[in-house]
C-alpha positions as CSV (number, residue, x, y, z in Angstrom):
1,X,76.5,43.4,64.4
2,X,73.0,43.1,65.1
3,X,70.5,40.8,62.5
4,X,66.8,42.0,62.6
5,X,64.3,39.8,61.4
6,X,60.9,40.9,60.5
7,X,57.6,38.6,60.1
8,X,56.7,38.3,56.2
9,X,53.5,36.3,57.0
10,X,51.5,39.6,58.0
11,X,48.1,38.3,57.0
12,X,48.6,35.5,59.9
13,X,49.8,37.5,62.2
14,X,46.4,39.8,61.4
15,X,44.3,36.8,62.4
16,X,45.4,36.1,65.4
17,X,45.0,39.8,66.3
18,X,41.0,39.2,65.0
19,X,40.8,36.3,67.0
20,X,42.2,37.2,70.3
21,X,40.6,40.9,69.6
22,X,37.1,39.8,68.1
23,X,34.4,40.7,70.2
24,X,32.2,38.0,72.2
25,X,28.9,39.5,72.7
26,X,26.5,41.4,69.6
27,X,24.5,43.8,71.3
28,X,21.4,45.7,69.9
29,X,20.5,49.5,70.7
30,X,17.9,51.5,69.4
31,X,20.2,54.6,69.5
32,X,23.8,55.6,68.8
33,X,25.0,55.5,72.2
34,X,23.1,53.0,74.9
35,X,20.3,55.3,76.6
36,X,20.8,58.1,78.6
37,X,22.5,60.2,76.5
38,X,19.4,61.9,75.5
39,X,18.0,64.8,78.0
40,X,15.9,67.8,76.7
41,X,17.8,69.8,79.0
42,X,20.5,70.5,76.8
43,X,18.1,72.5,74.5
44,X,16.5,74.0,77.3
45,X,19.9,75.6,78.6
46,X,20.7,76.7,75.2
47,X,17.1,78.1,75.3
48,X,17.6,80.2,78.3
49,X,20.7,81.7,77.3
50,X,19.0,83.0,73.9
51,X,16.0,84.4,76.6
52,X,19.4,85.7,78.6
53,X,21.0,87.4,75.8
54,X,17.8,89.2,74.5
55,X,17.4,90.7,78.3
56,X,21.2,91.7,78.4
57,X,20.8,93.2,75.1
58,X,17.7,94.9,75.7
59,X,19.4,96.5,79.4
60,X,22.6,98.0,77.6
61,X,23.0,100.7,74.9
62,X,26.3,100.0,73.9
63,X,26.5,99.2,70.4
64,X,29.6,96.3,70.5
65,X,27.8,95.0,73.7
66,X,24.5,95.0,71.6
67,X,27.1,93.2,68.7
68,X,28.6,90.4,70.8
69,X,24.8,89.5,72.2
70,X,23.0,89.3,69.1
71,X,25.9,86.6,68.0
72,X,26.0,84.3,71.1
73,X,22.1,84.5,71.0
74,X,22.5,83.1,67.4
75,X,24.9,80.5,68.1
76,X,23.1,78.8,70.9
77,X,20.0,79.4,69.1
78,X,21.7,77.3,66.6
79,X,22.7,75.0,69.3
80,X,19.1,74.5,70.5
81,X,18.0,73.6,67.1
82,X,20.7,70.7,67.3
83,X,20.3,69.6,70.4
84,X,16.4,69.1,69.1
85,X,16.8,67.6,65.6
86,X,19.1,65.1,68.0
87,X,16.4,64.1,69.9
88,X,13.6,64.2,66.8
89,X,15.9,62.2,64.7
90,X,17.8,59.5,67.0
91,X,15.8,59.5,70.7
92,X,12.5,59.5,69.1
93,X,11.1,56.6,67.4
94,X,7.8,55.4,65.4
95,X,6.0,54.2,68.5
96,X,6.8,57.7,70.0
97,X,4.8,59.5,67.0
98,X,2.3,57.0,67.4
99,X,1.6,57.8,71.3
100,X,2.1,61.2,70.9
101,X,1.4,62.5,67.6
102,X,2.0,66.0,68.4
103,X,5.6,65.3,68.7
104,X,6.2,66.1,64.9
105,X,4.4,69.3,65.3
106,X,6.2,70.6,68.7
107,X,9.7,70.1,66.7
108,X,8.9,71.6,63.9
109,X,7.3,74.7,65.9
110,X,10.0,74.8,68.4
111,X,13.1,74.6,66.1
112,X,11.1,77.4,64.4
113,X,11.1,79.6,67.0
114,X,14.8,78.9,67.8
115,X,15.5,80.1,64.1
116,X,13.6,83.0,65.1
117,X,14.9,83.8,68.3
118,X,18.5,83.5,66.7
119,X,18.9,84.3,63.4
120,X,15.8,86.2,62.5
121,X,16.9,89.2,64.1
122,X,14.1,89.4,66.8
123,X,15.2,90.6,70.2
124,X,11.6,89.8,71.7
125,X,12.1,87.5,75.0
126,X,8.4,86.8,74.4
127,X,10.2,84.2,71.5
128,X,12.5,83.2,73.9
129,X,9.5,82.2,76.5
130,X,7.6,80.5,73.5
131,X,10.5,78.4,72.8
132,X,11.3,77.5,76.4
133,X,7.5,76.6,76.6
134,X,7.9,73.9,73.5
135,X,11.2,72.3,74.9
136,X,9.7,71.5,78.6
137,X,6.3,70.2,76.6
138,X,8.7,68.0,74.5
139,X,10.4,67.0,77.9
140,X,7.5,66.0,79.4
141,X,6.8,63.7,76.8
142,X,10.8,62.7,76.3
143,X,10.3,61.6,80.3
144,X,7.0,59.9,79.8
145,X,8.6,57.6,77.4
146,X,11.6,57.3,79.5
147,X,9.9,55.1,82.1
């Protein structure tokens, strides 16, 4: 016959796991993740695959071709707009808006154009070249403040 015995003094047994466990250094970050995470690029790729479905959509007459286009279009529009208000909201920071102070304007005008190179129901690539045009200006910013 076999006895099992089983600690009743849980709470102690939870504070040696804090103390062993416990971390040893407090760090600060400015962001969710330590830098590096961040990169325009992401928006820009979603960007050119909006521009690439309006082209492919434009070149081909069949109708559930013309279907399965318009939605990828609006999902990675949808994407770029994410990929953005990411970088808006977390990357981008008061002394940012202060340097540039365009940067609330080029977000607002390129997420914008993202809703109406997706969901808006445009098929103009001119759109597409508008938005690509606002993500590399906010890129070039995003890498001026990255050095």
């Amino acid at each position: 016959m076999r006895a099992t015995y089983y600690c009743t003094n849980l709470g102690f047994m939870r504070n040696i796991f804090e103390a062993v466990f416990a971390p040893k250094t407090t760090v600060l970050a400015h962001c969710d993740l330590p830098c590096g995470v961040y990169d325009p690029a992401q928006a820009r790729i979603e960007a050119l695959s909006v521009k690439a479905c309006m082209e492919k959509y434009a070149a081909n007459t069949d109708a559930d071709f013309r279907s399965r286009s318009v939605a990828i279009k609006e999902e990675r529009s949808h994407a770029v707009k994410e990929h953005l208000w990411v970088l808006w909201t977390d990357y981008f920071k008061a002394p940012h808006f202060e340097a540039y102070p365009q940067l609330h304007t080029l977000f607002n005008d390129a997420t914008k154009l993202a809703g109406a190179a997706g969901t808006k129901g445009t098929q103009d690539v001119a759109v597409a070249d508008s938005l690509i045009a606002k993500i590399d200006e906010i890129a070039e910013i995003f890498w001026a403040t990255k050095k």
